[in-house]
C-alpha positions, -999 to 999 in steps of 0.1 A, spaced: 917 131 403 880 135 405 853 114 384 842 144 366 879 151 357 887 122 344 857 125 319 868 151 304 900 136 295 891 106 274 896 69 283 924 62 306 952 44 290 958 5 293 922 -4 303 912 -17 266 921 -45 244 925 -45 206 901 -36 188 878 -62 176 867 -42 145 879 -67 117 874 -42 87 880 -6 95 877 3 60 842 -3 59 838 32 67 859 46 37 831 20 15 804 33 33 812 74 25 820 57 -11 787 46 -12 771 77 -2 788 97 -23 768 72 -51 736 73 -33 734 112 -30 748 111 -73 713 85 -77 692 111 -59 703 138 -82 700 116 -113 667 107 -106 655 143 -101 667 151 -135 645 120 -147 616 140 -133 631 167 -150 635 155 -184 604 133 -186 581 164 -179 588 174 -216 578 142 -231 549 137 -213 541 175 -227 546 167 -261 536 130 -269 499 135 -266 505 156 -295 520 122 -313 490 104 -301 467 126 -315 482 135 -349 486 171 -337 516 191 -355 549 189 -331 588 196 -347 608 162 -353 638 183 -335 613 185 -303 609 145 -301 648 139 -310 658 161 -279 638 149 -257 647 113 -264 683 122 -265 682 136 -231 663 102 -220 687 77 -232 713 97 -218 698 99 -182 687 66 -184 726 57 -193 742 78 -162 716 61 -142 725 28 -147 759 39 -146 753 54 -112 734 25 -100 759 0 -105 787 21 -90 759 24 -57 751 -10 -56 789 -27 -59 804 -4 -31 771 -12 -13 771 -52 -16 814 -44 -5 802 -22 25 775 -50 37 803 -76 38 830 -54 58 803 -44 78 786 -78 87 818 -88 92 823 -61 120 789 -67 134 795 -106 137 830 -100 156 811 -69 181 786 -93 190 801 -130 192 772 -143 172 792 -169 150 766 -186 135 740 -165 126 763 -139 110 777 -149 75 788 -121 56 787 -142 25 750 -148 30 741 -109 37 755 -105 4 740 -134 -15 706 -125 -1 707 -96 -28 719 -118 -61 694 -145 -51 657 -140 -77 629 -142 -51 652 -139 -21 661 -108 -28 626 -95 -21 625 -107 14 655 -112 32 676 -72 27 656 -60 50 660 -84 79 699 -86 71 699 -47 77 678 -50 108 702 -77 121 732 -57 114 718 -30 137 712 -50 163 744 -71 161 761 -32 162 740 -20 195 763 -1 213 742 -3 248 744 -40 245 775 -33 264 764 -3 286 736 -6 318 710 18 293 694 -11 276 690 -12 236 686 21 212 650 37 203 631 19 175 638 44 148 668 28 127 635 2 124 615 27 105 640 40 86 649 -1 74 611 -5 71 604 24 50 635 26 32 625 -15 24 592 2 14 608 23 -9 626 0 -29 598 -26 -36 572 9 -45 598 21 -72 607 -13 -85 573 -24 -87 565 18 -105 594 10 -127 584 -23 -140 552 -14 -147 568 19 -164 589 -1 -191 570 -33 -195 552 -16 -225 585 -8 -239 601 -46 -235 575 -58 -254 583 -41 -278 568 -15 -304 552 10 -275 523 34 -291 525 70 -280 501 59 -255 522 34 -238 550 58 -236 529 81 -221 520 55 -194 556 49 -191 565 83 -185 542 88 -155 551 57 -139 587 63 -143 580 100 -131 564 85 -99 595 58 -94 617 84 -95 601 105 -69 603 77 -48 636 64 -53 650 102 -43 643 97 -5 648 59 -5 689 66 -22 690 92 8 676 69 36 702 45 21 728 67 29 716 73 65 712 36 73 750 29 64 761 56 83 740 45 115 751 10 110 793 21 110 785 44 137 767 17 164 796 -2 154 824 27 161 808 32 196 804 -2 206 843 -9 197 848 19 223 827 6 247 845 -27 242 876 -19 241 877 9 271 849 -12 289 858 17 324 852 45 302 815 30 295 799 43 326 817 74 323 804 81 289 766 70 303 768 97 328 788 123 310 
């Protein structure tokens, strides 16, 4: 049977070992998260949505202009309850994440055979930590990817630089709308905002949440590029003759 023959087939049997994935379900945590990620996106676009309103009618507050009561109570109903699904949403987003990150860093430190530089423990701790957690995400994420390199195995060499700019810009993205959102509701915890201050806070949050829409989305597409460098390079590992012929094919 010819090269080209065989390729077509698959793998042949009995050339592999077992599979040195530890955690397959860190796929299943992974679409979980996504699932969140994609609900955030939506939730913050009906942020934008909602907050348009108020920032239409609270310069009428500010400057003692006639506006109906029922006007202002809908508008601040429909903000508390946004702002309750979105912390609801978050929370759900961030727990499957901080599961996925261990499963995965657990997969990535048995791909590669790098014992002691990949704790799973830490990769999660690096989030909960106050100061850390400003710094080190990004460089756990960047390790991961590399850890999960598929052609570390194969003769092509490492993968194109873009899963760097999505870390980098997804990084970005989280520090921008943290730093939007802060400034947005600092008024607020202080207690006894003026019309004014909400106003600010309204247009800061409004910004945030534009922001946060593509950074819950490249969020998404960084777990799934992380569990699918791993998938391959598990192949590659495990049917180490079928490398070349999936090089070539």
């Amino acid at each position: 049977m010819s090269d080209r023959t065989q390729s077509t087939t698959g793998p042949p049997a009995g050339t592999g070992r077992e599979a040195p994935l530890r955690y397959p379900s860190a796929k299943q945590w992974a679409n979980a998260c996504t699932v969140f990620l994609i609900l955030m996106g939506l939730v913050f676009a009906f942020v934008v949505d909602f907050l348009l309103p108020d920032v239409r009618d609270l310069p009428f507050v500010r400057d003692n202009l006639p506006i109906a009561e029922s006007e202002l109570h809908r508008n601040h109903v429909r903000l508390v309850g946004i702002t309750k699904a979105a912390m609801v949403v978050g929370a759900l987003a961030a727990i499957t994440w901080l599961v996925w990150q261990f499963l995965a860093h657990a997969n990535a430190r048995a791909l590669s055979g790098r014992k002691g530089k990949l704790v799973p423990a830490l990769g999660v701790v690096c989030w909960i930590i106050p100061g850390v957690n400003f710094i080190l995400p990004p460089f756990v994420m960047q390790d991961m990817l590399r850890a999960s390199d598929p052609d570390s195995v194969s003769s092509k060499g490492r993968l194109g630089g873009w899963a760097s700019l999505v870390v980098l810009l997804w990084w970005t993205g989280w520090l921008v709308g943290g730093a939007l959102l802060y400034v947005a509701f600092l008024p607020v915890l202080e207690g006894h905002p003026t019309p004014s201050d909400l106003i600010t806070r309204d247009h800061f949050a409004i910004a945030a949440s534009l922001v946060a829409i593509p950074t819950a989305l490249l969020g998404a597409v960084l777990l799934h590029q992380v569990n699918a460098r791993q998938v391959l390079k598990e192949d590659r590992l495990v049917y180490r003759e079928w490398v070349g012929w999936s090089d070539t094919a």
